[in-house]
C-alpha positions as CSV (number, residue, x, y, z in Angstrom):
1,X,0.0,0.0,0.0
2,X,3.1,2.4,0.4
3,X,2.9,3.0,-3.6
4,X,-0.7,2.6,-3.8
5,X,-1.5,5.3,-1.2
6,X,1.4,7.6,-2.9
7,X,-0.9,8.4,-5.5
8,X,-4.3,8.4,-3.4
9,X,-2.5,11.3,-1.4
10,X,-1.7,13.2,-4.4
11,X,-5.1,12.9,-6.1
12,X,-7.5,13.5,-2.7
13,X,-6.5,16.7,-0.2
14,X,-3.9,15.9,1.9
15,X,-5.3,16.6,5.8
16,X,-8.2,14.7,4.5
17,X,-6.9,11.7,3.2
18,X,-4.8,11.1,6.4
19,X,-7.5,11.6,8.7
20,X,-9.9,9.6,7.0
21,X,-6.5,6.6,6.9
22,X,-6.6,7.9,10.8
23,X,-9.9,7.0,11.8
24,X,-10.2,3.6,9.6
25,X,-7.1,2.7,11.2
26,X,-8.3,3.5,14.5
27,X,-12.0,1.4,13.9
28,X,-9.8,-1.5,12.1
29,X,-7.6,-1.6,15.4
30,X,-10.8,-1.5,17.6
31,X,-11.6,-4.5,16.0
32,X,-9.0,-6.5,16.9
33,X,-10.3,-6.8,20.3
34,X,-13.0,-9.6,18.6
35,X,-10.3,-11.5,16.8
36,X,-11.4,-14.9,17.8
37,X,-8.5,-16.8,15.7
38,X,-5.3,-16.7,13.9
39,X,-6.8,-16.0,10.8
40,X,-9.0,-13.4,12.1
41,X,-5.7,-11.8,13.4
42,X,-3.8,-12.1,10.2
43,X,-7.0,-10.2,8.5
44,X,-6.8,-7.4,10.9
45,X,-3.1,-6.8,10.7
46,X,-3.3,-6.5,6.8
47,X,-6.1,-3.6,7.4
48,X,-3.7,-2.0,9.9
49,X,-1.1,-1.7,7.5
50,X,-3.3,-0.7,4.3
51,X,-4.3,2.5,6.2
52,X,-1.1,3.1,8.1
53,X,1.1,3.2,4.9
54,X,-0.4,6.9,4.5
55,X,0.7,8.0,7.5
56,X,5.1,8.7,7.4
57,X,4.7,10.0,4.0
58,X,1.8,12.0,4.1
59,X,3.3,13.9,7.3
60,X,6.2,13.8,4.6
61,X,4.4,15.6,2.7
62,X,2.9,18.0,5.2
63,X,6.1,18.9,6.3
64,X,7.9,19.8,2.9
65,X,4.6,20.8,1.5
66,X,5.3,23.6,-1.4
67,X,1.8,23.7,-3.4
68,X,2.0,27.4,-5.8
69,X,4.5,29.5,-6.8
70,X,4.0,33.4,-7.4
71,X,5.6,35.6,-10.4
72,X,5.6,39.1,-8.3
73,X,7.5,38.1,-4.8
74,X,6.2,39.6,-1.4
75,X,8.4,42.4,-0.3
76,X,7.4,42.6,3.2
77,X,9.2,39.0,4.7
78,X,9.5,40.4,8.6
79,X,5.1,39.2,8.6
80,X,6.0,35.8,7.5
81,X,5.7,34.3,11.0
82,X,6.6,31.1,12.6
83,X,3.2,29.6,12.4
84,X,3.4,29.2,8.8
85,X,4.6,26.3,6.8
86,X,8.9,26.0,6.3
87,X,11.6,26.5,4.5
88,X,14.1,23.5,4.2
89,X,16.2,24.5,7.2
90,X,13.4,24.5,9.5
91,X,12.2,20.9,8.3
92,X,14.7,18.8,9.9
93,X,13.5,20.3,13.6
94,X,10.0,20.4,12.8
95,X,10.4,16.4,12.0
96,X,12.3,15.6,14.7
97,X,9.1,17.1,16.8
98,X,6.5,14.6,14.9
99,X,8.4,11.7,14.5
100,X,9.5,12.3,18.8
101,X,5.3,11.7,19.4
102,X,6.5,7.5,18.8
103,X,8.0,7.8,22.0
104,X,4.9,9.8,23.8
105,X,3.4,7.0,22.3
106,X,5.7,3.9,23.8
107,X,5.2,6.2,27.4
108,X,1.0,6.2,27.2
109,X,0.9,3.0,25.5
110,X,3.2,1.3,27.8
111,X,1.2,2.8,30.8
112,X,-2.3,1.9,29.7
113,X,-1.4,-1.3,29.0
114,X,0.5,-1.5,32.6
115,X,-3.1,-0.5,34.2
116,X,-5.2,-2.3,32.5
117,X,-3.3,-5.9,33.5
118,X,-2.2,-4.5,36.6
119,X,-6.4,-3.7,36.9
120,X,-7.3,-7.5,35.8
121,X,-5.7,-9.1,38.5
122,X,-7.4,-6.9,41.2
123,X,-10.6,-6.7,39.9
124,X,-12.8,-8.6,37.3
125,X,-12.7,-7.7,33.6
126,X,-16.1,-8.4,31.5
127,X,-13.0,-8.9,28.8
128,X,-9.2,-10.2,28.5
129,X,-7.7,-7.0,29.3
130,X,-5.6,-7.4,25.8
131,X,-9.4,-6.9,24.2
132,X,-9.8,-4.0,26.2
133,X,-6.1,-2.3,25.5
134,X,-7.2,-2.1,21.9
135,X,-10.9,-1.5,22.0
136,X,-9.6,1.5,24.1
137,X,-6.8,2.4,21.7
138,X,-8.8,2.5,18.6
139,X,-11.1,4.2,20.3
140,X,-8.8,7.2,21.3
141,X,-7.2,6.8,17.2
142,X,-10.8,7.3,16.4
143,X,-10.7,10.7,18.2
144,X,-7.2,11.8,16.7
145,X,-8.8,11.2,13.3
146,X,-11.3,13.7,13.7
147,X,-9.2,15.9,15.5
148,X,-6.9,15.8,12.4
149,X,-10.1,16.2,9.9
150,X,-11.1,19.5,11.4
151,X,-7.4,21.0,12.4
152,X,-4.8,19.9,9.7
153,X,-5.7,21.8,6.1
154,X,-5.1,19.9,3.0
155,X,-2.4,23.4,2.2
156,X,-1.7,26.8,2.8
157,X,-4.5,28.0,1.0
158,X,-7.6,26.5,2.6
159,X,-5.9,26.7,6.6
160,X,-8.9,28.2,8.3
161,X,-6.8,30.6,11.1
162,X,-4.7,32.1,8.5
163,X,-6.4,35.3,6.5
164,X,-6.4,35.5,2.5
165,X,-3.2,37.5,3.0
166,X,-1.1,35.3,4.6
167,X,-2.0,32.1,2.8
168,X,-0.5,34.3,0.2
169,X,2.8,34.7,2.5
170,X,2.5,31.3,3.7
171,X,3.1,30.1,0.2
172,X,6.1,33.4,-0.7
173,X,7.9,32.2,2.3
174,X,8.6,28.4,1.5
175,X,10.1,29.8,-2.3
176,X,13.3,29.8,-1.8
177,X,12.5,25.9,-1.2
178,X,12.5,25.5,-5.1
179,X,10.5,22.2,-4.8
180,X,8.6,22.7,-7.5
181,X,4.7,23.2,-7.9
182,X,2.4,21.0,-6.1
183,X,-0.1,19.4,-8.3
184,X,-2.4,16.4,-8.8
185,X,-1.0,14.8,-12.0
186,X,1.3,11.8,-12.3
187,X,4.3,12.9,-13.7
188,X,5.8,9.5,-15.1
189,X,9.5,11.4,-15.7
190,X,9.7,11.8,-12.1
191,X,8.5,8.1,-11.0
192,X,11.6,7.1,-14.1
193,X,14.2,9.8,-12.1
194,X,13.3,8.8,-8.8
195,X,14.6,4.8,-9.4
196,X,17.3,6.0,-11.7
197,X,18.7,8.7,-8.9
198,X,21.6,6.8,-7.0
199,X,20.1,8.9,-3.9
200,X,16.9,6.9,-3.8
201,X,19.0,3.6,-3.5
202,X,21.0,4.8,-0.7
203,X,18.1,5.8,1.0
204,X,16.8,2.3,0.7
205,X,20.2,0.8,1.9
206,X,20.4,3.0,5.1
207,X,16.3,2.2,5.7
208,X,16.9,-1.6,5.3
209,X,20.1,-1.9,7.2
210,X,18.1,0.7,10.3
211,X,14.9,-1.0,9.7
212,X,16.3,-4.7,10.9
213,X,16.7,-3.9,13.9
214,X,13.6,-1.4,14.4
215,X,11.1,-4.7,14.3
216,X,12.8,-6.3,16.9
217,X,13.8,-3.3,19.2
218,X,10.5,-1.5,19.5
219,X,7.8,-4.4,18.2
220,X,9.0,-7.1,20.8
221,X,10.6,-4.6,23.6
222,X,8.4,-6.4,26.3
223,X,9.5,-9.7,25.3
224,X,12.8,-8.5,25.4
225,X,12.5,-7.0,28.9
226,X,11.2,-10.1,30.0
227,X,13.8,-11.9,29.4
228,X,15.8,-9.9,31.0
229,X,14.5,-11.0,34.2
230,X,11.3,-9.2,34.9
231,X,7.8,-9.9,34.7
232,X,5.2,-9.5,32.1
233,X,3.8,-6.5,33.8
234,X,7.0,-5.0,34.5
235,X,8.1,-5.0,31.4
236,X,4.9,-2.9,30.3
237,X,5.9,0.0,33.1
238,X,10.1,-0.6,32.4
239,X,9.5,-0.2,28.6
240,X,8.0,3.5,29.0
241,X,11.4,5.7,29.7
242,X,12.8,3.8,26.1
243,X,10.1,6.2,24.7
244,X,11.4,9.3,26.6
245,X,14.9,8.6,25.3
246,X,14.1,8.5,22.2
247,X,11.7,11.9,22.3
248,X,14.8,13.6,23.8
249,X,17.0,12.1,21.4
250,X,15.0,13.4,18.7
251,X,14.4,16.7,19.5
252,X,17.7,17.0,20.4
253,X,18.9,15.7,16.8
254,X,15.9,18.1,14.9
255,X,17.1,21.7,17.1
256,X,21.1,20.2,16.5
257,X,20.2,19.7,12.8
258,X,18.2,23.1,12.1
259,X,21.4,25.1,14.2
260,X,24.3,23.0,12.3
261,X,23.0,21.4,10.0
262,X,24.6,18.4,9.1
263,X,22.2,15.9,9.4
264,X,23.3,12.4,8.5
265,X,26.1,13.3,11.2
266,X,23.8,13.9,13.9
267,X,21.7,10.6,12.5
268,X,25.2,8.6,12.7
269,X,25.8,9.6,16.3
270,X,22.3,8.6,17.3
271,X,23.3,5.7,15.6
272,X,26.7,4.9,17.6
273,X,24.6,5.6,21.3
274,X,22.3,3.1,19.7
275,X,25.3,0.4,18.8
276,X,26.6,1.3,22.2
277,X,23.0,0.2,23.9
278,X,23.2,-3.1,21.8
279,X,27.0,-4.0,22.6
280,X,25.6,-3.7,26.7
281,X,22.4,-6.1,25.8
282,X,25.1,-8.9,23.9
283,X,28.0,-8.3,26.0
284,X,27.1,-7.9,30.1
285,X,26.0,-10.8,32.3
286,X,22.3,-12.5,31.9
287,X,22.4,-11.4,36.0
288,X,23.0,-7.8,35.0
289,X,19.4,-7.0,34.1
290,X,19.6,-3.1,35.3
291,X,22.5,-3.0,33.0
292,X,21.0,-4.7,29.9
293,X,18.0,-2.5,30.5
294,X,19.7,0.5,30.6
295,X,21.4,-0.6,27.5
296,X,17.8,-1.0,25.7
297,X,17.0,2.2,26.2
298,X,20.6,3.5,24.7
299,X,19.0,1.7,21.3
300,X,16.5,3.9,21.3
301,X,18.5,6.7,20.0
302,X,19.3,4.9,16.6
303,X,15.7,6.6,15.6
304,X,18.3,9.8,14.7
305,X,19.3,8.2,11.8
306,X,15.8,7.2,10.6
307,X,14.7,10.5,10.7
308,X,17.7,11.8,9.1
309,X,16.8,10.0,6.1
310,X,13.2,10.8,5.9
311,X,14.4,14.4,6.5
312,X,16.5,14.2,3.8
313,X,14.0,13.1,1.7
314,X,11.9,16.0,2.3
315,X,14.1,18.8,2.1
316,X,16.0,17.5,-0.9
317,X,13.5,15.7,-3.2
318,X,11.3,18.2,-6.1
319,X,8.5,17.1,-7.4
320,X,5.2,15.5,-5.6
321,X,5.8,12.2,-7.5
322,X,9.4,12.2,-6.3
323,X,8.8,12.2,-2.9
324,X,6.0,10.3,-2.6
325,X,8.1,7.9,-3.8
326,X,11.4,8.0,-1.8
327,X,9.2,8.3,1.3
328,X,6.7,5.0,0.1
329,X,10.5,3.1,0.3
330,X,12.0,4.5,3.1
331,X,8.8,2.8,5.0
332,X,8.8,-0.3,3.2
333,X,11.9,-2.4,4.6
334,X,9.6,-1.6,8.2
């Protein structure tokens, strides 16, 4: 669905189509809480990744978003104010920001799921408390979908708190961008440039090679802290401050990369406290659990690099086609 949902979010508006994605993806997750079998299960993970595939690039998009150019420039620059759309050195930080929310999302995540068993075995469920975790967490995506419906606009020209003037200096202000126009038609030259660029194949390498140990690290972290020594509900409640690492680490990286730029080299030394973290979970003692858990949470910071690519992607990719692309395959090794 990566390249499938490329071209839905090029043809429908953009805040639309990812809120509509948002609240499917919400009522598909919802469901999962009457899964019955394996086959039931298989069923609702395919949903959940149809209308997930919309969501890194079309924030992608949002982020590096360059829809019109103007012939006459605006003069007056000092009214083109922060809470306008950005030029490519603000991009990096402003990714760092969205991509941080995984983390925010390991910390609630983590804790809901930490009440809700920690509730079963005090008190009597009417369901398994795993049915309720995602009856409750579809729910709440649910309510993000329609959050993001009526607050994210489809572009600078339809944003509701911005006047008819500065939609106008929304769109001057992101120019020296030179992304090229935003539009609704398939531009075939593009789709050939983007798999003939030696840049979009590095961008697959570095995904793949991050992406390997992404599944295991964040998908299976409980598992992991299990077997470190603690129990099933602990590991729920220990798994939480991974998430504030890796907000921290992000930010950090986003305001590092918008001052210095330099991006990739931030990303690579995410990427070596992240190598550190893994060298602590192979190399200390099966006893040493405090120390192979702190060393988890030193993996955490490898997420640099991933947004360093997608960043890069979005700053330095023209053309709608082009980075719909690149930002369907840096998702796709995931």
């Amino acid at each position: 669905m990566e390249f499938g949902t490329g071209r839905l979010l090029q043809k429908f508006p953009l805040g639309k189509y990812i809120a509509v994605c948002t609240i499917l993806w919400g009522i598909v997750n919802a469901c999962f809480a009457a899964v019955q079998n394996y086959s039931g299960a298989i069923v609702v993970r395919f949903f959940l990744g149809v209308f997930e595939a919309s969501i890194s690039p079309g924030f992608a998009l949002v982020t590096a978003q360059v829809r019109l150019h103007f012939k006459t420039p605006i003069i007056d620059h000092s009214r083109l104010t922060e809470k306008q759309w950005y030029t490519k050195a603000e991009q990096s930080a402003r990714i760092g920001i969205w991509v941080s929310f995984n983390g925010f999302s390991q910390i609630f995540g983590g804790l809901i799921a930490y009440a809700f068993a920690h509730g079963s075995t005090t008190s009597k469920f009417s369901m398994a408390p795993w049915r309720a975790i995602f009856l409750f967490l579809g729910l709440l995506t649910i309510v993000a979908g329609g959050l993001i419906f009526v607050f994210l606009p489809d572009n600078q020209l339809n944003a509701r708190w911005l006047s008819k003037e500065e939609r106008i200096l929304a769109i001057e202000r992101v120019r020296v961008n030179q992304q090229g126009i935003g539009n609704k038609k398939f531009k075939m030259h593009q789709f050939r440039e983007a798999f003939a660029d030696p840049f979009t194949w590095m961008v697959v390498f570095l995904t793949v090679a991050l992406s390997i140990p992404n599944g295991g690290l964040t998908n299976f972290f409980s598992r992991l802290i299990v077997n470190f020594g603690f129990t099933a509900q602990q590991s729920l409640l220990y798994g939480t401050p991974a998430g504030a690492v890796e907000i921290v680490a992000l930010i950090v990286w986003g305001l590092l990369s918008q001052r210095f730029g330099h991006r990739l080299l931030f990303g690579a030394a995410g990427l070596v406290v992240g190598l550190i973290g893994a060298i602590l979970l192979v190399a200390l003692p099966l006893e040493n659990r405090l120390g192979r858990l702190f060393g988890y949470y030193m993996t955490q910071a490898f997420a640099c690099s991933l947004i360093a690519v997608l960043s890069l992607v979005a700053s330095n990719t023209a053309g709608y086609v082009s980075i719909l692309l690149l930002s369907s395959l840096s998702n796709f090794p995931g």
